[in-house]
C-alpha positions as CSV (number, residue, x, y, z in Angstrom):
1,X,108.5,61.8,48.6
2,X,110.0,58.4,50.1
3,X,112.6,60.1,52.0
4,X,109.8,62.3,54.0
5,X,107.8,59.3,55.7
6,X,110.7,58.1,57.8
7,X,111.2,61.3,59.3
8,X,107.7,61.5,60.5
9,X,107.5,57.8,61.7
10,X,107.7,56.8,65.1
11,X,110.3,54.9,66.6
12,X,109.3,51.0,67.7
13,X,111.6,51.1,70.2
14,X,110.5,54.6,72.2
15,X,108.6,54.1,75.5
16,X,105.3,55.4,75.0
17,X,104.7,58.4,77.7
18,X,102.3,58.6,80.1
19,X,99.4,60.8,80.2
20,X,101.8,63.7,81.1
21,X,104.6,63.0,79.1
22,X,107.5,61.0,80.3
23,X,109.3,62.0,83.7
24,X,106.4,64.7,84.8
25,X,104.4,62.4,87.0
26,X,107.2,64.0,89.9
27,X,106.7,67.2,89.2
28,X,102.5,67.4,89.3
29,X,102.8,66.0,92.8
30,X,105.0,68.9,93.6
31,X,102.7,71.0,91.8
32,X,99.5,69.6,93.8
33,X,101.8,70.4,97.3
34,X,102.7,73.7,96.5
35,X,99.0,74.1,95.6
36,X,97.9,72.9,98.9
37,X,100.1,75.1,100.6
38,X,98.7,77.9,98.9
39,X,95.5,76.8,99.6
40,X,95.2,75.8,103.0
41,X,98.0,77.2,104.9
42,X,98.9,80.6,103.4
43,X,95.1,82.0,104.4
44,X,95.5,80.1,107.9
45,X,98.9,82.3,108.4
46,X,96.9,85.6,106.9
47,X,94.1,85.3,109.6
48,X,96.8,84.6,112.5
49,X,98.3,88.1,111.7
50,X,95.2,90.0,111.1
51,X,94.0,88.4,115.1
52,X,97.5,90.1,116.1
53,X,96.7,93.3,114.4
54,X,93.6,93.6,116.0
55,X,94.7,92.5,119.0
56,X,97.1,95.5,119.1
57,X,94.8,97.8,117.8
58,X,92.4,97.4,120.9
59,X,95.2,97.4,123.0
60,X,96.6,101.1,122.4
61,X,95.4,103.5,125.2
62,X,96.6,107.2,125.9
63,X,100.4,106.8,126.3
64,X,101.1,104.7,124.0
65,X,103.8,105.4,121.8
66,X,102.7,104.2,118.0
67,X,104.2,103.9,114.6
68,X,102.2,104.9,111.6
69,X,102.6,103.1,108.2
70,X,103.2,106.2,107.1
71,X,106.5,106.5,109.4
72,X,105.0,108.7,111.9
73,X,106.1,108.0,115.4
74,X,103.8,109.8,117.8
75,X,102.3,109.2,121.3
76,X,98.3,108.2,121.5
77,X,96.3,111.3,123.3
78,X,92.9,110.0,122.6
79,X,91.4,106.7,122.0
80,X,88.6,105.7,122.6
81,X,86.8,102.0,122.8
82,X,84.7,101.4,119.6
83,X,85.5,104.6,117.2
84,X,87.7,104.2,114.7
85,X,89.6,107.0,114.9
86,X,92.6,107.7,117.6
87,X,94.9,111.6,118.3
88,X,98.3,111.5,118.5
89,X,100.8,114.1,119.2
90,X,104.5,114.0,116.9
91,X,106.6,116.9,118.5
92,X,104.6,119.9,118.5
93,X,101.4,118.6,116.3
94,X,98.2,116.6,117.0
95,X,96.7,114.2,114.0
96,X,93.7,112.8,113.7
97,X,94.4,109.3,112.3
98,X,92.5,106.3,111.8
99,X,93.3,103.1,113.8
100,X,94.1,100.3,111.1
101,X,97.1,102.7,110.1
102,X,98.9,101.7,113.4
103,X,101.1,99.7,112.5
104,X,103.2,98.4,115.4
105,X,103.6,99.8,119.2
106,X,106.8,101.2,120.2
107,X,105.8,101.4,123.8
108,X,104.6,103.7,126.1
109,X,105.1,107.6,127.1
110,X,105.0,107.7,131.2
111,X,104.4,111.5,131.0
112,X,101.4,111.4,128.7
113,X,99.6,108.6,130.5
114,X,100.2,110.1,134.1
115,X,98.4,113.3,132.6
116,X,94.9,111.1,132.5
């Protein structure tokens, strides 16, 4: 039984650790950055690109030549200011798509917007 208690004894001579434990007190101020980050500037970035996207989206006019996030490349027929829902033509066919599925402009067809 006497050769049990020195094993769970402390050593005199250890540095007692701080509330974290010894050498952490670097890493929790890296841990409360990369918590502000997340925090504060991730969102920031988020609203920048939904202002873009919107941005775009009232942008686009009959001519415009439009990528879907679908992969649908087509060229706007009819949009119009405040509905939510915009034509295009792909080759030979018309859709009926909504507007927030737009996901980038790709330019804009001369020969459909001189037809208006």
């Amino acid at each position: 039984m006497t050769q049990l208690i020195p094993v769970f004894a402390e050593d005199p001579q250890q540095q007692p650790a701080g509330p974290l434990g010894g050498g952490s007190g670097m890493m929790f101020i890296m841990l409360l950055v990369v918590m502000f980050v997340m925090i504060v500037v991730m969102p920031a970035a988020g609203r920048r690109q939904k202002r873009e996207q919107e941005k775009m989206l009232a942008a686009i006019k009959r001519g415009t030549k439009v990528l879907t996030n679908g992969g649908i490349v087509g060229t706007i027929v009819s949009a119009k200011d405040g509905e939510d829902e915009v034509v295009i033509r792909s080759e030979d066919t018309r859709l009926r798509i909504k507007r927030n599925v737009i996901v980038q402009v790709l330019g804009s067809d001369e020969t459909e917007a001189a037809k208006s």
